[in-house]
C-alpha positions as CSV (number, residue, x, y, z in Angstrom):
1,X,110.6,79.0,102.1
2,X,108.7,82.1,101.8
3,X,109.1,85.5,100.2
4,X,107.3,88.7,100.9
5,X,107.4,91.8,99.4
6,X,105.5,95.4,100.4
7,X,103.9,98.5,98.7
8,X,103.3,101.6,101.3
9,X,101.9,104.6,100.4
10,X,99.9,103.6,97.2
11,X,97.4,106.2,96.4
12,X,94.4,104.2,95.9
13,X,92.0,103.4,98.2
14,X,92.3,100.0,100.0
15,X,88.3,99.1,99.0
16,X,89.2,99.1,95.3
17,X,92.9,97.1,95.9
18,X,91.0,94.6,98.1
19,X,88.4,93.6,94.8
20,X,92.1,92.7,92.6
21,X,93.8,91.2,95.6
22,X,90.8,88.3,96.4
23,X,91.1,87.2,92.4
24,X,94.7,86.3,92.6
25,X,94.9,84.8,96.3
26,X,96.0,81.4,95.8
27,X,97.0,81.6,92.1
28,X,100.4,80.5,91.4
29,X,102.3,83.8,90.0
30,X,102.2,82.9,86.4
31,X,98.9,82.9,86.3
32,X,98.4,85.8,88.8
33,X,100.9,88.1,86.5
34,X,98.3,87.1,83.2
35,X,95.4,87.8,85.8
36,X,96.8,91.0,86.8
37,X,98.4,92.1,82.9
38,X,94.5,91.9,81.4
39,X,92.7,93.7,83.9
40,X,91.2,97.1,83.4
41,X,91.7,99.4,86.1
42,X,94.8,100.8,87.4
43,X,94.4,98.8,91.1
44,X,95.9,95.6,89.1
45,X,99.5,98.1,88.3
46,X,100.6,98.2,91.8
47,X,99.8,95.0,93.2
48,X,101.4,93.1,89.8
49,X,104.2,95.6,90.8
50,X,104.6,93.8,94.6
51,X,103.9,90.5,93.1
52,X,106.9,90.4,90.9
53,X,108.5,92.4,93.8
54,X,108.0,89.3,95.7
55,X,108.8,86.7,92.9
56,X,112.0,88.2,92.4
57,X,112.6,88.4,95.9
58,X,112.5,84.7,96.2
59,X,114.1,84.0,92.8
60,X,117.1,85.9,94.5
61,X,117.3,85.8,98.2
62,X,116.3,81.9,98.4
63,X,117.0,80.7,95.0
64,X,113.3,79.7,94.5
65,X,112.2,78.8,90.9
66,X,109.5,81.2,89.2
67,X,107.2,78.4,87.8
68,X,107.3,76.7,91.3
69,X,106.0,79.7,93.5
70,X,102.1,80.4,94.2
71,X,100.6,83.3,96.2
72,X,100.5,82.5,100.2
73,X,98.9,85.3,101.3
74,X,98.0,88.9,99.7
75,X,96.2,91.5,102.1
76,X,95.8,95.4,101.9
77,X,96.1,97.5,104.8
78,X,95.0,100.8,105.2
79,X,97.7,103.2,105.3
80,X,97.3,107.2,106.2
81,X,94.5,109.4,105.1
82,X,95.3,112.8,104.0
83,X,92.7,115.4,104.5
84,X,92.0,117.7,101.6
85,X,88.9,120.7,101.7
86,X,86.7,121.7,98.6
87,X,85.2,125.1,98.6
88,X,81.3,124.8,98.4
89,X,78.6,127.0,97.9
90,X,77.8,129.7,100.6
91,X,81.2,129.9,102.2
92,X,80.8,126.3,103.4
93,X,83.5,123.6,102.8
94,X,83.8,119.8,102.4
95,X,86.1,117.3,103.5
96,X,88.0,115.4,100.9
97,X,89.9,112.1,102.2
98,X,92.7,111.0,99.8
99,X,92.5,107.1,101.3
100,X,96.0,105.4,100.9
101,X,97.0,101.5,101.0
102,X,99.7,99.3,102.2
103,X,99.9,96.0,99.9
104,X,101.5,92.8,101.3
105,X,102.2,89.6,99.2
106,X,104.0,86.1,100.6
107,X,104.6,83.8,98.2
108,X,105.8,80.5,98.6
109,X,106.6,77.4,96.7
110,X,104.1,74.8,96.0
111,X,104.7,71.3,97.2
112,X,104.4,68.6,94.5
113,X,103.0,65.7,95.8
């Protein structure tokens, strides 16, 4: 029995999310929540945010225990990009893109045995 649980619209780029999300893929969510609490960086807030999001969602909707569940699956999608312009020198003007993420974690329970 799985449980998913997803972020939209987090205002970090999906490069930077992608370098926390490999270290915890596979983890069970004990560990992945002391991974995650420890880290410098403020990438690790949102996706220990959809991790618990996802705990608690199986703690609740399937009556899964905590201890038992592991991370299935954790991938980050790109979301919209909102354009944003700098004034330059000599009239000019650059292109600023504010890159936002989607962040999607299953977890599941591990099989003993």
């Amino acid at each position: 029995m799985e449980a998913r649980a997803v972020a939209r619209y987090i205002w970090i780029p999906p490069r930077k999310l992608r370098q926390v999300a490999d270290l915890i893929r596979g983890k069970s969510v004990v560990e992945a929540m002391a991974i995650l609490r420890f880290m410098p960086g403020k990438a690790a807030v949102p996706i220990a945010k959809a991790v618990n999001s996802a705990a608690a969602n199986a703690e609740h909707n399937q009556d899964l225990d905590r201890d038992d569940l592991y991370i299935k699956t954790v991938f980050v999608d790109e979301g919209p990009v909102v354009k944003r312009y700098r004034p330059r020198a000599r009239g000019r003007a650059d292109l600023k893109r504010r890159r936002t993420s989607h962040i999607t974690v299953i977890v599941d329970e591990r099989k003993e045995g």
